[in-house]
MIDOSE-1310 file (N, C-alpha, C; in nm, 2 decimals, decimal comma, always signed):
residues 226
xxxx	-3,13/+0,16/-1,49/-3,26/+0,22/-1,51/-3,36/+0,18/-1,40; -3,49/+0,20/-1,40/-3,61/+0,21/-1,31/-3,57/+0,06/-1,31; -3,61/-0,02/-1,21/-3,69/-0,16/-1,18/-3,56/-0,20/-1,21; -3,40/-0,15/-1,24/-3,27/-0,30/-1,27/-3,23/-0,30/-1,12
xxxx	-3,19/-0,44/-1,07/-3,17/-0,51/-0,96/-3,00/-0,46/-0,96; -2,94/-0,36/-0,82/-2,84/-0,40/-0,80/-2,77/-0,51/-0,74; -2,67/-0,54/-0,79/-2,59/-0,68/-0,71/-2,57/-0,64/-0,56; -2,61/-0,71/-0,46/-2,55/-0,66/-0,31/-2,39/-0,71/-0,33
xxxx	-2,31/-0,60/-0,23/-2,17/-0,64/-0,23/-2,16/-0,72/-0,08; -2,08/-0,80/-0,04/-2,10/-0,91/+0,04/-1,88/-0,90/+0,05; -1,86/-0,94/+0,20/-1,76/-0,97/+0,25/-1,72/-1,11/+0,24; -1,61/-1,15/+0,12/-1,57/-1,30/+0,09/-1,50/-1,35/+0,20
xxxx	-1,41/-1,23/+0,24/-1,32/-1,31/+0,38/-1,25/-1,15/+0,43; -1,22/-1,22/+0,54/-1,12/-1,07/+0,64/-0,97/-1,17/+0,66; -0,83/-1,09/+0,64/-0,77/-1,13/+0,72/-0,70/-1,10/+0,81; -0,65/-1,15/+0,88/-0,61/-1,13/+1,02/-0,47/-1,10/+1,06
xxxx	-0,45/-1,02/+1,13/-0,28/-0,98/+1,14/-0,23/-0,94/+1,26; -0,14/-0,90/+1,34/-0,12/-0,90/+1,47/-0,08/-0,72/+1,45; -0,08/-0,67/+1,35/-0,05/-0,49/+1,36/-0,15/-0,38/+1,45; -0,23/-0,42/+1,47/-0,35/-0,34/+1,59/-0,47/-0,32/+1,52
xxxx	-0,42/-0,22/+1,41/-0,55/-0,17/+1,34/-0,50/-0,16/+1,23; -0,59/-0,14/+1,14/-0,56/-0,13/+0,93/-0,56/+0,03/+0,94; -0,46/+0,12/+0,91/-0,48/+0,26/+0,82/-0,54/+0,28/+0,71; -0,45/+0,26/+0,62/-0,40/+0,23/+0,51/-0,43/+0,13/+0,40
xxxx	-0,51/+0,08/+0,28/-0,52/-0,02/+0,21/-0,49/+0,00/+0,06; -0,41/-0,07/+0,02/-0,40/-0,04/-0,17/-0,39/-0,16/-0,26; -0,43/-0,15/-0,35/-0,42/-0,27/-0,45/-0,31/-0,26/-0,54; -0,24/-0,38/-0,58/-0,17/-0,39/-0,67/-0,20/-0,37/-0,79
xxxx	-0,13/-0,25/-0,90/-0,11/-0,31/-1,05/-0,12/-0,41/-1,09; -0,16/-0,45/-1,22/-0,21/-0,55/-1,22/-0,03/-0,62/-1,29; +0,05/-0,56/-1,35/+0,19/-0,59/-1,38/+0,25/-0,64/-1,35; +0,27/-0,59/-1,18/+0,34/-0,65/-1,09/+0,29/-0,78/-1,04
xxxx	+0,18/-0,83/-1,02/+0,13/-0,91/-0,99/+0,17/-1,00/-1,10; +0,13/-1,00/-1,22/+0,24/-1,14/-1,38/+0,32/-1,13/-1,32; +0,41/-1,00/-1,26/+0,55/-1,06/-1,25/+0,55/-1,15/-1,12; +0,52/-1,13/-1,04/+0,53/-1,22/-0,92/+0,45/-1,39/-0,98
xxxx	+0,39/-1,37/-1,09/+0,29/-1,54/-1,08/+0,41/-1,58/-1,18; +0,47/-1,53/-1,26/+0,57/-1,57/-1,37/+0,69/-1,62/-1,29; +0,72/-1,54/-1,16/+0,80/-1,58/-1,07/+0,79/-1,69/-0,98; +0,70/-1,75/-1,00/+0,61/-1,85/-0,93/+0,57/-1,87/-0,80
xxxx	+0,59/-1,72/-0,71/+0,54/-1,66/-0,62/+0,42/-1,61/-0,56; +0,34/-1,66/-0,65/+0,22/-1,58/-0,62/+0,12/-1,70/-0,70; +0,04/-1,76/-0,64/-0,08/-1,87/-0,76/-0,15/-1,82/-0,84; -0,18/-1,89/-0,94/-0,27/-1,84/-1,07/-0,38/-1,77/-1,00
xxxx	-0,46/-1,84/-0,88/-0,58/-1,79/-0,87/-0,61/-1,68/-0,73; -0,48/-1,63/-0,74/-0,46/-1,54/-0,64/-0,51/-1,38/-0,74; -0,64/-1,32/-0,70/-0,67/-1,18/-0,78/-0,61/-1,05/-0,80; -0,51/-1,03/-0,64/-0,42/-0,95/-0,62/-0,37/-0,91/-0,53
xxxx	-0,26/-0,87/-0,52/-0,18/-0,83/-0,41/-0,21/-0,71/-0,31; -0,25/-0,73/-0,18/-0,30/-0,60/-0,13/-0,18/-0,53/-0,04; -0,16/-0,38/-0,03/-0,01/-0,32/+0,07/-0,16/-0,24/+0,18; -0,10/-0,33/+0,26/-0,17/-0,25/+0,41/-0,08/-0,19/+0,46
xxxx	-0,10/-0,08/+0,57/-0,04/-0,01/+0,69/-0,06/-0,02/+0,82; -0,03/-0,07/+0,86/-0,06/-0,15/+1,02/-0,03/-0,02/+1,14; -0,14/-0,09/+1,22/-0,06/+0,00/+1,33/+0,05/+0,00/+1,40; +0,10/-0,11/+1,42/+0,26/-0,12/+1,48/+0,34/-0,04/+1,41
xxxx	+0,32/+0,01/+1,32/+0,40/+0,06/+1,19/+0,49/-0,01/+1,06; +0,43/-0,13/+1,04/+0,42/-0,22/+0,94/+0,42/-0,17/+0,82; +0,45/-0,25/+0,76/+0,38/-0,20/+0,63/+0,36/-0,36/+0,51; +0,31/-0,41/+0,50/+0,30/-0,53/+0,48/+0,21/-0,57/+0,31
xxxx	+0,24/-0,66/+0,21/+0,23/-0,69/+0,11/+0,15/-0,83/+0,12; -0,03/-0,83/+0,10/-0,07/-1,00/+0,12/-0,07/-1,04/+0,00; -0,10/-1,11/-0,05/-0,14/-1,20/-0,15/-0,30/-1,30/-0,12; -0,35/-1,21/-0,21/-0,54/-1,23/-0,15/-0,54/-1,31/-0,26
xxxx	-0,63/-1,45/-0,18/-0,62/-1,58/-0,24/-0,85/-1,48/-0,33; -0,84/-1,59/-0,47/-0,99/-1,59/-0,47/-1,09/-1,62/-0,39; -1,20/-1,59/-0,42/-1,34/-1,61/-0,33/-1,37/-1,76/-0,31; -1,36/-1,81/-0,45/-1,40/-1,97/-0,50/-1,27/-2,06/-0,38
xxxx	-1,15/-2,01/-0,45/-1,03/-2,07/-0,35/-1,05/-2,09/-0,17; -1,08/-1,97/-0,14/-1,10/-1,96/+0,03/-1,23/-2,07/+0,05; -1,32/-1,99/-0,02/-1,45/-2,07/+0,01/-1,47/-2,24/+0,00; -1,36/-2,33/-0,10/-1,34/-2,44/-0,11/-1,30/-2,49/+0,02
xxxx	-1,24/-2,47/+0,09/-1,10/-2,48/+0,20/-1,21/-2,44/+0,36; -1,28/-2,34/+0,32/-1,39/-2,32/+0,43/-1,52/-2,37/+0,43; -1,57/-2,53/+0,45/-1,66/-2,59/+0,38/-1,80/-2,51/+0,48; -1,75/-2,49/+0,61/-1,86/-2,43/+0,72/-1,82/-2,31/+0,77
xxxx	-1,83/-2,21/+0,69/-1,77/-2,07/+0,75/-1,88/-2,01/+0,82; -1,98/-2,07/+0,86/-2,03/-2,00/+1,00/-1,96/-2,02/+1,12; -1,85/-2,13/+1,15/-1,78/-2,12/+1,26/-1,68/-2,01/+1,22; -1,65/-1,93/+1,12/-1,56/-1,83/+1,13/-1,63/-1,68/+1,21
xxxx	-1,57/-1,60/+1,24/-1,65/-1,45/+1,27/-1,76/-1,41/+1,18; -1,89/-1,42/+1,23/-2,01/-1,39/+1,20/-2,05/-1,49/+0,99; -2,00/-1,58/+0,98/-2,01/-1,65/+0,87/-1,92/-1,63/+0,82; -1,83/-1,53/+0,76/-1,75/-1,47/+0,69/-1,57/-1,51/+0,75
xxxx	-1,54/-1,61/+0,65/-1,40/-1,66/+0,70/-1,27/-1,58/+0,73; -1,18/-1,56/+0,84/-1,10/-1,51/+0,84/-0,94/-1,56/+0,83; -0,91/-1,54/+0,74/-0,73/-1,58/+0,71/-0,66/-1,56/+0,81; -0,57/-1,64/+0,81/-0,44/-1,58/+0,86/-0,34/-1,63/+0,78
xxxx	-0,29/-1,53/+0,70/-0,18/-1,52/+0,59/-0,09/-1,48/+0,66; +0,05/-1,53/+0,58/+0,17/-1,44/+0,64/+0,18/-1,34/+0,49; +0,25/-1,21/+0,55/+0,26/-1,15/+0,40/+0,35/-1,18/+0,31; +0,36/-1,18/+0,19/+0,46/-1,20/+0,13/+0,54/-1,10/+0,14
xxxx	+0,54/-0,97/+0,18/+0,65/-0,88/+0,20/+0,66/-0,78/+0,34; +0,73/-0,74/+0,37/+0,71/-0,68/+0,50/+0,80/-0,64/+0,57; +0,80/-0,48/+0,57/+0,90/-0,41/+0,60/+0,84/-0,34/+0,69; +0,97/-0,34/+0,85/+0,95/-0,25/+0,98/+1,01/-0,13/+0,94
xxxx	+1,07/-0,06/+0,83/+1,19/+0,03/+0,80/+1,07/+0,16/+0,89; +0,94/+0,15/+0,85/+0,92/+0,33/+0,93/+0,90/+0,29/+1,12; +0,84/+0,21/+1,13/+0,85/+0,14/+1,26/+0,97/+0,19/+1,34; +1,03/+0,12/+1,25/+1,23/+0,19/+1,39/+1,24/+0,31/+1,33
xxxx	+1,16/+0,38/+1,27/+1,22/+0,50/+1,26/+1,11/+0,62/+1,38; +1,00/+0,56/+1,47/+0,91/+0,57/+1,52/+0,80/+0,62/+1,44; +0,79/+0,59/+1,29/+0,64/+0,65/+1,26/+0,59/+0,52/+1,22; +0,45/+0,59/+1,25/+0,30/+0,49/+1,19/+0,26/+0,55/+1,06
xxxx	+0,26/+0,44/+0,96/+0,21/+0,46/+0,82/+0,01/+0,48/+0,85; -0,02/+0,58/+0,79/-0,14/+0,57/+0,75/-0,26/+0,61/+0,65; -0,13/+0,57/+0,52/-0,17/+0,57/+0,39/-0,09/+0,51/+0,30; -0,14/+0,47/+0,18/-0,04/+0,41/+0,11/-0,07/+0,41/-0,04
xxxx	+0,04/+0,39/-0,08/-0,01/+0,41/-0,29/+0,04/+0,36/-0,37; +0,01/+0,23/-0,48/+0,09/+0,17/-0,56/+0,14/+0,27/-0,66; +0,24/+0,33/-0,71/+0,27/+0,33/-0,83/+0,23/+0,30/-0,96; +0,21/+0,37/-1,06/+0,06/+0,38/-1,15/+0,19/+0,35/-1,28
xxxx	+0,30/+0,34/-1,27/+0,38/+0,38/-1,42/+0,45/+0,22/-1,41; +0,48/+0,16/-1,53/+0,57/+0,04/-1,56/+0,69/+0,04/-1,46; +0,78/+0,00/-1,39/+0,76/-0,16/-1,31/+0,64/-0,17/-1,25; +0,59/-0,06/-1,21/+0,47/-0,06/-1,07/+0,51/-0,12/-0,94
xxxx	+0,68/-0,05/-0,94/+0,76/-0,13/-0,77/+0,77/-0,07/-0,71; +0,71/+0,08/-0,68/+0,72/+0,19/-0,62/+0,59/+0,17/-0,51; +0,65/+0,22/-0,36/+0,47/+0,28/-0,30/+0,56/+0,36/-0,23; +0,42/+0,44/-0,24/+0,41/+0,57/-0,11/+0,41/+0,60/-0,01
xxxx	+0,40/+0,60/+0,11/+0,36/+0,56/+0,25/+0,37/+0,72/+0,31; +0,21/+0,76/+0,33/+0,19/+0,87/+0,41/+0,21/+0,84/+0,59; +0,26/+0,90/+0,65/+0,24/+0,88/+0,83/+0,20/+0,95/+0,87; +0,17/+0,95/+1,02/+0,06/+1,00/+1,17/+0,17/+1,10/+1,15
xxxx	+0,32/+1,12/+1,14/+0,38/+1,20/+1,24/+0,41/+1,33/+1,13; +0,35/+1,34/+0,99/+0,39/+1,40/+0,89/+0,50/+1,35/+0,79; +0,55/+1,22/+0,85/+0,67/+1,25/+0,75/+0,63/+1,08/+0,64; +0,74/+1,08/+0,50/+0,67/+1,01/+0,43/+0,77/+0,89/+0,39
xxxx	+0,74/+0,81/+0,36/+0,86/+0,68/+0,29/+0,81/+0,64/+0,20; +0,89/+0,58/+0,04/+0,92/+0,57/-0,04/+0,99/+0,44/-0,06; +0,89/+0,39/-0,10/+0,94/+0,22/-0,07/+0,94/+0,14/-0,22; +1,10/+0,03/-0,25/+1,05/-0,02/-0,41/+1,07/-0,17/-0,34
xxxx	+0,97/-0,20/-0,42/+0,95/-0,34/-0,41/+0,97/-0,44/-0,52; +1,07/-0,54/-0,46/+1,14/-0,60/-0,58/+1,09/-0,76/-0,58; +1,09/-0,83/-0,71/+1,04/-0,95/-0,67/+1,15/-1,06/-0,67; +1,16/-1,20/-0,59/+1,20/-1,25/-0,60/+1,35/-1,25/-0,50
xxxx	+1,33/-1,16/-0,44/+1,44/-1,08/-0,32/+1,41/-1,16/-0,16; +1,55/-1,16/-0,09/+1,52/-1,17/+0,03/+1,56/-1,14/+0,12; +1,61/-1,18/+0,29/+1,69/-1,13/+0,35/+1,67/-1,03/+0,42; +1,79/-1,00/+0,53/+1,77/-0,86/+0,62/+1,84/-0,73/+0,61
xxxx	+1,79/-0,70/+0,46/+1,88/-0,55/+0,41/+1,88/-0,47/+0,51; +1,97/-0,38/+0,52/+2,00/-0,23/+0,59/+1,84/-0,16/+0,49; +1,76/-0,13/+0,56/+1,62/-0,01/+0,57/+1,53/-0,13/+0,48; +1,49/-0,23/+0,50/+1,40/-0,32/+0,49/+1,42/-0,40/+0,56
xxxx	+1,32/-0,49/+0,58/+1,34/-0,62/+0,66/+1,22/-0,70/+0,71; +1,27/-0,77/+0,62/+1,12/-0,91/+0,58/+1,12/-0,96/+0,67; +1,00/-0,98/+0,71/+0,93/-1,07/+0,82/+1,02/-1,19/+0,88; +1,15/-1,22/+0,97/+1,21/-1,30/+1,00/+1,11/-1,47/+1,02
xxxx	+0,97/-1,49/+1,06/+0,93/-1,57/+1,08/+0,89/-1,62/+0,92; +0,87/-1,58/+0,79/+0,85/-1,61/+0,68/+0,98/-1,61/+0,61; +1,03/-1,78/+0,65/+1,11/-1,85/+0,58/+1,16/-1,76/+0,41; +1,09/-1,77/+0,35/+1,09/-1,76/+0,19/+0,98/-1,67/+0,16
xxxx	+1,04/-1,52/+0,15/+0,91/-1,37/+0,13/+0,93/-1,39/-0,06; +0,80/-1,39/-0,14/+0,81/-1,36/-0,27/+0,88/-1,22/-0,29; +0,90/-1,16/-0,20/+0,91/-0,97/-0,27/+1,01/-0,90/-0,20; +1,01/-0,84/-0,19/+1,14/-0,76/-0,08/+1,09/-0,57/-0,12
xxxx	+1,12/-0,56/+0,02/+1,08/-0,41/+0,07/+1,19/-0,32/+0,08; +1,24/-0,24/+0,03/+1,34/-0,15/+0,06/+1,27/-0,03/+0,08; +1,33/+0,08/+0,18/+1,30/+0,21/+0,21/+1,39/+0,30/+0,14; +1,35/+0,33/+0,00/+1,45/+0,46/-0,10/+1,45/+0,59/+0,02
xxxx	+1,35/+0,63/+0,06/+1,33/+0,78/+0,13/+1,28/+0,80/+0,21; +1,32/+0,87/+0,31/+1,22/+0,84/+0,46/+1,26/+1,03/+0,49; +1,14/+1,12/+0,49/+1,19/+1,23/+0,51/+1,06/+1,32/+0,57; +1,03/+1,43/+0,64/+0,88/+1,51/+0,69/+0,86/+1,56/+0,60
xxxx	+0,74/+1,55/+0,54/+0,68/+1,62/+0,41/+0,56/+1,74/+0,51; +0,53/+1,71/+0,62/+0,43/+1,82/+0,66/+0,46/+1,84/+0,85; +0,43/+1,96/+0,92/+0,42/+1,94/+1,05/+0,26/+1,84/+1,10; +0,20/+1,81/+1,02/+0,07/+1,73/+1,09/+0,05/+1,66/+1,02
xxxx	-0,06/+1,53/+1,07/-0,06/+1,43/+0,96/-0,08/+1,39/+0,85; -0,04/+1,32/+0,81/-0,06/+1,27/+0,64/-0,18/+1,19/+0,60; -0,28/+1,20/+0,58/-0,44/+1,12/+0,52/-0,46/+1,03/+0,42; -0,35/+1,16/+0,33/-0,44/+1,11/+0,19/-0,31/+1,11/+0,13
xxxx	-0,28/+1,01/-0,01/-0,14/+1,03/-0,07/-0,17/+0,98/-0,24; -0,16/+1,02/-0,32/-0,12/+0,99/-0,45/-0,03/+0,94/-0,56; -0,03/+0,85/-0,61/+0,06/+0,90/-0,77/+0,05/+0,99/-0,86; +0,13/+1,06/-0,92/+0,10/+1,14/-0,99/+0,19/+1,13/-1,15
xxxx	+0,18/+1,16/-1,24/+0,26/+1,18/-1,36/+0,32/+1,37/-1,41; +0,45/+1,37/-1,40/+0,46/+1,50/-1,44/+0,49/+1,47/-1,56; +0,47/+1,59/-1,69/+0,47/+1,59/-1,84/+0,61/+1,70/-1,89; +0,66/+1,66/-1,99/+0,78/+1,77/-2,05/+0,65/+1,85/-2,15
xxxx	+0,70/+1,96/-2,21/+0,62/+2,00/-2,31/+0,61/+1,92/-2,44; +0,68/+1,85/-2,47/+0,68/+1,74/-2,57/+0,57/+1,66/-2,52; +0,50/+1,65/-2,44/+0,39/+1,55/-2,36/+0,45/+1,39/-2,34; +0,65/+1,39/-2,33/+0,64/+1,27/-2,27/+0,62/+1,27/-2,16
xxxx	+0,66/+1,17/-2,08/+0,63/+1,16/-1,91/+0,79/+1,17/-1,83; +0,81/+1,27/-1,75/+0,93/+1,35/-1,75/+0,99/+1,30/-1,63; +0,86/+1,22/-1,54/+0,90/+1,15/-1,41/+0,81/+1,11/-1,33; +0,86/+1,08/-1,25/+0,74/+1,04/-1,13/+0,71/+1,13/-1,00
xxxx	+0,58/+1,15/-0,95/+0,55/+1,22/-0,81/+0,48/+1,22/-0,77; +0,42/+1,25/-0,65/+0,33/+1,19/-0,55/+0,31/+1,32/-0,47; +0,14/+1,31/-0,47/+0,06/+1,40/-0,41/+0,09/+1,40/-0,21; +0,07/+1,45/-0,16/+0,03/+1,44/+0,01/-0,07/+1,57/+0,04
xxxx	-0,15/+1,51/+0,13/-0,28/+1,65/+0,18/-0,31/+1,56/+0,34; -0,36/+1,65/+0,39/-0,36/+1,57/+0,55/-0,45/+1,65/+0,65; -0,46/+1,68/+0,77/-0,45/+1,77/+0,89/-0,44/+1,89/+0,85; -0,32/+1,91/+0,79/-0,26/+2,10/+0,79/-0,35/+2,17/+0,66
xxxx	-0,38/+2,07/+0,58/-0,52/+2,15/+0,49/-0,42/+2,19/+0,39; -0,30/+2,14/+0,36/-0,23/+2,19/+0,23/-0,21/+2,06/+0,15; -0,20/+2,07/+0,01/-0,15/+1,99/-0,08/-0,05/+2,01/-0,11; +0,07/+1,93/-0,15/+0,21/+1,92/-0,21/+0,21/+1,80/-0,31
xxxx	+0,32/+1,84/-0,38/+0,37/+1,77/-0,48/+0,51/+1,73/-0,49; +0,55/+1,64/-0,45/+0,68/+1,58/-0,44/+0,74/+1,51/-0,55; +0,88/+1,53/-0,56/+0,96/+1,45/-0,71/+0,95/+1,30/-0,60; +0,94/+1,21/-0,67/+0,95/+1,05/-0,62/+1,11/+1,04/-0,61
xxxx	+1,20/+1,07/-0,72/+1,31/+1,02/-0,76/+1,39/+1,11/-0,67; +1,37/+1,29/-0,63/+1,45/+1,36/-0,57/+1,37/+1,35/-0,44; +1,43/+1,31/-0,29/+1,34/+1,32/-0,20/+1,40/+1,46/-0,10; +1,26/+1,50/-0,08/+1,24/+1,64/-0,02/+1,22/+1,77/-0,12
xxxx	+1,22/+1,71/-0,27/+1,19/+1,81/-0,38/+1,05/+1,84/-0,40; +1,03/+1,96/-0,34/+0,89/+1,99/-0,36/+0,87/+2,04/-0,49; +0,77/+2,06/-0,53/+0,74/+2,09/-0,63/+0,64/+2,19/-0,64; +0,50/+2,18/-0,61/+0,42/+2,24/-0,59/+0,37/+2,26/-0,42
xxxx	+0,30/+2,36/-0,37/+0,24/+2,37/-0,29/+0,13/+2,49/-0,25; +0,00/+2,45/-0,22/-0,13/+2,52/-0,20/-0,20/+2,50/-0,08; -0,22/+2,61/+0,01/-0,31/+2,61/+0,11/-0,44/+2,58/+0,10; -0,49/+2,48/+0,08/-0,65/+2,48/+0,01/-0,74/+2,50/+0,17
xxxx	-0,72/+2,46/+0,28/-0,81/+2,50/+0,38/-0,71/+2,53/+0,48; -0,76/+2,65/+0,55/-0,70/+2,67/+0,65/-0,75/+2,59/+0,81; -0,83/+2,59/+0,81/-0,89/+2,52/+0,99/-0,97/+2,35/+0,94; -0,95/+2,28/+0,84/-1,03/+2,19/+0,79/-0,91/+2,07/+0,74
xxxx	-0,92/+1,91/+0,76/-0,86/+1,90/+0,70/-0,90/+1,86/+0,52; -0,81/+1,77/+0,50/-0,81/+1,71/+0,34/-0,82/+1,56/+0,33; -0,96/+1,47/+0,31/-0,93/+1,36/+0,39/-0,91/+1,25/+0,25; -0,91/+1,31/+0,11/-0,93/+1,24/-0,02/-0,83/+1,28/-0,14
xx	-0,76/+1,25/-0,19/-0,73/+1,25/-0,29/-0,77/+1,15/-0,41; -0,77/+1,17/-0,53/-0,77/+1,11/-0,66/-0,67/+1,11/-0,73
């Protein structure tokens, strides 16, 4: 109402990564995250897991420590960039799988349904990957591959689907729920809209199964999804 004070929002910390630029940013379910602290992967006072898109074509899983935590450890964060402390984390997970395949991720989407091991990864070149993320995994599987300089990754990245969902780029990407008429939940799918001004609807589980598709602008793109 008239005269209530909003809270200013304020930068706790940045961190730092050698990918070029950030696309892409998504937060973890809150699920997966118990599973990873239960697994003793992840600290109690860690808030949540973030999946960035790098420009190398990364695609990478941090573990964002709390405010109180960083800020103990940084007793003078005016010697950091402009007051505001910057990390350098390694990630807990991190997969080159679209990288060698030459695309750049530049969107990304946790998985909204129980495990919550699923992401989405829209790219520059149109085409999309389908990544499940397991906890407690390691190693240099055929279509993932963990960060060789991080000894011991909490997670592991596999590439289920790597396929062109559009001739132009991908922006914006979603979870979605499809329904049976009984109103259970019949499966999983995932929105994409981009450059070409169309929306699709993709089966998660079938890759290249479209489902739906609408021209919503012809000369404009689509830069949001919900």
């Amino acid at each position: 109402g008239p005269g209530k004070r909003i809270a200013e929002a304020r930068v706790s910390y940045t961190v730092a990564h050698d990918g070029a630029v950030t696309w892409g940013l998504a937060w973890c379910p809150e699920a997966l995250l118990e599973a990873l602290r239960r697994a003793g992967k992840v600290a109690e006072d860690h808030p949540g897991l973030l999946a960035a898109c790098l420009g190398n074509g990364d695609v990478c899983i941090y573990a964002c420590p709390g405010h109180a935590a960083v800020h103990s450890r940084h007793a003078d964060p005016a010697a950091d960039s402009g007051g505001v402390p910057a990390l350098d984390m390694k990630p807990v997970a991190k997969s080159e799988a679209l990288r060698r395949r030459k695309a750049v991720p530049s969107c990304v989407a946790w998985c909204r349904r129980d495990p919550f091991d699923l992401l989405v990864v829209g790219c520059w070149d149109g085409s999309v990957g389908v990544l499940k993320c397991q906890v407690g995994k390691g190693g240099e599987a055929e279509g993932n591959e963990n960060s060789p300089e991080s000894s011991s990754p909490a997670a592991h990245l596999s590439l289920l689907s790597f396929y062109l969902a559009d001739l132009q780029p991908i922006t914006c990407i979603t979870w979605l729920e499809t329904f049976a008429l009984d109103g259970s939940v019949r499966g999983e799918s995932f929105a994409t809209a981009g450059h070409s001004g169309t929306f699709k609807v993709w089966n998660a589980r079938q890759p290249q199964a479209l489902l739906l598709q609408r021209n919503i602008y012809s000369h404009k793109y689509i830069t949001g999804l919900v």
